[in-house]
Each structure stands twice: as structure tokens, then as C-alpha cells.
C-alpha positions as CSV (number, residue, x, y, z in Angstrom):
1,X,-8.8,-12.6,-10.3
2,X,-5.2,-13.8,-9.7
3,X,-4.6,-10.0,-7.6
4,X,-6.6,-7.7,-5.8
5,X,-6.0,-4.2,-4.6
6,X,-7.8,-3.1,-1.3
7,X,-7.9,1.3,-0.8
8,X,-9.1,3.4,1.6
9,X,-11.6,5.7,1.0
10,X,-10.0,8.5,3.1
11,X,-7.2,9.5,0.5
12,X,-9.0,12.0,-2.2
13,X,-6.1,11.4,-4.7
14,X,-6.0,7.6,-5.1
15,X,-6.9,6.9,-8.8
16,X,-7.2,3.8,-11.0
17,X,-3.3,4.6,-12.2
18,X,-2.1,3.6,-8.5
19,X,-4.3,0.7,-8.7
20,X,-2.8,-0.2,-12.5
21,X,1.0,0.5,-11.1
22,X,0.0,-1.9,-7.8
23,X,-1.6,-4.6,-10.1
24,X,1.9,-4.3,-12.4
25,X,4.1,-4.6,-9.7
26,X,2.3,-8.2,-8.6
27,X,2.3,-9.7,-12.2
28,X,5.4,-8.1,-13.6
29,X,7.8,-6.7,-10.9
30,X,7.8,-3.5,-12.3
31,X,5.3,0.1,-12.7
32,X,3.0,0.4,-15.7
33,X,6.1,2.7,-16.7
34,X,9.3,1.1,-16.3
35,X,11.2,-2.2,-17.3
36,X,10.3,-5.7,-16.2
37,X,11.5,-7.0,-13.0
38,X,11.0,-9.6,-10.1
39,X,7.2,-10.0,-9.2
40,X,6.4,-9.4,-5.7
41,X,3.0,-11.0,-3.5
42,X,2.6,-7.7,-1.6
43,X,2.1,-3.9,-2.3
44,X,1.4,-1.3,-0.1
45,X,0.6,2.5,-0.8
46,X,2.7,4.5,1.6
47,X,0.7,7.2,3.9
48,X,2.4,10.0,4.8
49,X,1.0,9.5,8.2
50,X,3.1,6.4,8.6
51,X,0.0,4.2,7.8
52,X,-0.6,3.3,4.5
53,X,-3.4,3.9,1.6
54,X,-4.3,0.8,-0.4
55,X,-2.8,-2.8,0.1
56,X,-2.2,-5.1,-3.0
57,X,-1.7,-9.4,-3.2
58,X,-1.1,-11.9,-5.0
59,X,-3.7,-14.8,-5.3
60,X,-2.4,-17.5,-2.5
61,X,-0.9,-15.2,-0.3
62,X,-3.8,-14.7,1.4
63,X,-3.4,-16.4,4.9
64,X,0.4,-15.7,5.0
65,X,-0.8,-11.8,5.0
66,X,-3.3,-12.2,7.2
67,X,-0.4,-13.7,9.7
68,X,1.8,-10.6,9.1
69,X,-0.8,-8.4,10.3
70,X,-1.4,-10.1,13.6
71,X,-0.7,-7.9,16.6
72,X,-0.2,-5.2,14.1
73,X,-1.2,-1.1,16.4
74,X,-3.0,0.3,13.7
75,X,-3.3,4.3,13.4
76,X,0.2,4.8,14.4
77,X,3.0,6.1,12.7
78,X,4.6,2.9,12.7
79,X,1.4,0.8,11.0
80,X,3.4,0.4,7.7
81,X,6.9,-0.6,9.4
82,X,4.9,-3.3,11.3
83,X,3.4,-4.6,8.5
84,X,6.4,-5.0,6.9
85,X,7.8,-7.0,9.2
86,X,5.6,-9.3,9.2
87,X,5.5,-9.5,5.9
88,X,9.4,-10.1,6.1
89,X,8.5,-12.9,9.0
90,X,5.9,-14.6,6.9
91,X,8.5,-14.6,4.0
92,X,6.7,-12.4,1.3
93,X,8.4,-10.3,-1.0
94,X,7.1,-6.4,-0.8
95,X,7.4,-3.2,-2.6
96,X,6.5,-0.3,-0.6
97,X,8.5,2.0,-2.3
98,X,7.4,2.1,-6.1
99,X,3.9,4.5,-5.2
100,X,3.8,7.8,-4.4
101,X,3.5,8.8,-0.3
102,X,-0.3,10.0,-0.3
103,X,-2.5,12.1,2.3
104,X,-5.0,10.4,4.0
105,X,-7.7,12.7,6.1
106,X,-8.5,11.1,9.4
107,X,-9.1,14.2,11.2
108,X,-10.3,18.1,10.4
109,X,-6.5,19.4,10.4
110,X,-5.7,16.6,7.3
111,X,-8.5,18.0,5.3
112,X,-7.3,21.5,6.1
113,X,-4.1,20.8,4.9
114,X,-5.0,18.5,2.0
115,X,-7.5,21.8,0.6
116,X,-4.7,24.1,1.2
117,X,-2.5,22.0,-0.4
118,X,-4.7,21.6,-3.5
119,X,-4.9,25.6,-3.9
């Protein structure tokens, strides 16, 4: 496969359509909905927790990624603004803006909310 989408099984309202839009956005710059644009090597899924939900790459991008996550804190709520940057440092263009902020349930207080949420 020429991309790849990696997601968390903690989020309970990923689907196959964020997966679609992630897989757009690396071959076409642009969201299963919306006009053509400039291609990017890296998607990320934004948590609401400051984390994120799914990560999505380009074929050959794979050890320039790997770099940008070096020394990364993960579980914070600064994770995604980390990765970004070194993303930015290891010169690969990212959109972590075109998916929807999701809910992932790390602890008994997230499920809580999520269920009251979905009621």
C-alpha cells in the first residue's frame, strides 16, 4: 500500500469515513468531500485530550516520522503539539486540522462522559 492509517482502539467513534478522509488527504491534498489540493506525508486525528486518535503516512516517510517522534512525552496534553514539531523539524508537510477532535477513553471519567454524551 502506498499509505497507511494507524488508530487507537480507545476512541468508540472512529469509523472507516475518518480513515477514507486520512487516506484522501495523503493522495490528493484534500477530504473525500472537498476540492483537490496539495498532498501532504502526515495526518493525524486530533484528541480532545491534546493527544491524538489515529496517525496517517505516506509510503517513504517512514523513518523521517519515526525521527519526529523521538523524545516525544506521550499522554500529555501537549503529545500532538510535539509531534508536530517534529514533524515540522524532519520537514514533512501535515494536516492536523481537516478531522474532526474525537474522545478517547483512557480513564472511567472519559467513558462517563463519552455515555453521557451519547444520550
Amino acid at each position: 500500500a502506498d499509505v497507511a492509517c494507524i488508530a487507537g482502539t480507545d476512541i468508540p467513534n472512529f469509523c472507516a469515513a475518518h480513515a477514507e478522509q486520512c487516506f484522501a488527504l495523503l493522495t490528493q491534498g484534500a477530504d473525500v468531500d472537498s476540492s483537490r489540493g496539495c498532498a501532504v506525508d502526515v495526518v493525524f486525528g486530533p484528541a480532545r485530550d491534546g493527544g491524538f486518535y489515529c496517525v496517517a503516512a505516506r509510503r517513504g516517510v517512514d523513518e523521517a516520522l519515526r525521527r519526529a517522534f523521538d523524545g516525544v512525552q506521550w499522554s500529555t496534553p501537549n503529545t500532538l503539539e510535539c509531534c508536530l514539531a517534529g514533524c515540522a523539524r524532519e520537514g514533512l508537510s501535515v494536516n492536523a486540522t481537516a478531522l474532526p477532535r474525537l474522545r478517547d477513553v483512557d480513564e472511567l471519567e472519559d467513558l462517563e462522559e463519552f455515555i453521557a454524551e451519547a444520550s
